[in-house]
C-alpha positions in Angstrom: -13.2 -4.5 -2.0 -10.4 -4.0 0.7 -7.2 -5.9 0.4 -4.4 -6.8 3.0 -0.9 -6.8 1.9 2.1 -7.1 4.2 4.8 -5.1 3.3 7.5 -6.0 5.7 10.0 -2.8 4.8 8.0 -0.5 5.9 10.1 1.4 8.7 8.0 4.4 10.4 5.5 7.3 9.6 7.2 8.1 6.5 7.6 4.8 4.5 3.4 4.8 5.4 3.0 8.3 3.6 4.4 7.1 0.8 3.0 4.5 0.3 -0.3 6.2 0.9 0.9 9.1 -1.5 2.0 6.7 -4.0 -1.6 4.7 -4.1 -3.9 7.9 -3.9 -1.7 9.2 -7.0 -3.3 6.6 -9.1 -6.6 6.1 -6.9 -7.8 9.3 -5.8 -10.7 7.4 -3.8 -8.9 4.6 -2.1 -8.8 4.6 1.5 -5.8 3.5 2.3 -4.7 2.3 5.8 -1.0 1.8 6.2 -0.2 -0.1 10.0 3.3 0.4 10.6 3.6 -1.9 13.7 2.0 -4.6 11.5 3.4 -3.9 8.0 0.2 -4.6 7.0 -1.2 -2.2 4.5 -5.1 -2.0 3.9 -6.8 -0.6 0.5 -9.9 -0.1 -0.2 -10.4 1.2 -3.9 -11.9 0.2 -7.2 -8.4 -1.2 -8.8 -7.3 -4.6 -9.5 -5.1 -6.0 -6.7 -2.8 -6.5 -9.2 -2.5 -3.0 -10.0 -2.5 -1.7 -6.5 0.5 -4.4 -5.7 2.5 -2.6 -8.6 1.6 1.1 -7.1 3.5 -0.1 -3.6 5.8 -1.6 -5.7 7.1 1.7 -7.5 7.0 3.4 -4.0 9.9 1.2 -3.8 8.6 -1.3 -1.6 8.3 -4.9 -1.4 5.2 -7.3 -0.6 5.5 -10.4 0.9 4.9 -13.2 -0.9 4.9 -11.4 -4.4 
């Protein structure tokens, strides 16, 4: 199941790579689509939400509304 989470710090090319890194580290299958202009980063894996919020969290990042 793909989820949408806005992540309004992301900054450029980098903050998405880590992001990505940070998520594929615990998911080796998601895809994960990071949209820098939007800030909208989309994941599609087998976690919980839950658990994928807390992977972009300890890449240092915040998520709107969360």
């Amino acid at each position: 199941m793909a989820i949408q989470l806005k992540v309004p710090d992301i900054k450029g090319d980098e903050c998405a790579k880590k992001i990505t890194k940070s998520i594929l580290t615990m998911e080796s299958d998601a895809k994960v689509d990071v949209n820098v202009d939007t800030k909208i980063v989309t994941v599609d894996a087998a976690a919980s939400e839950e658990s994928i919020k807390q992977m972009v969290q300890s890449a240092g990042y915040t998520i709107e509304g969360y």
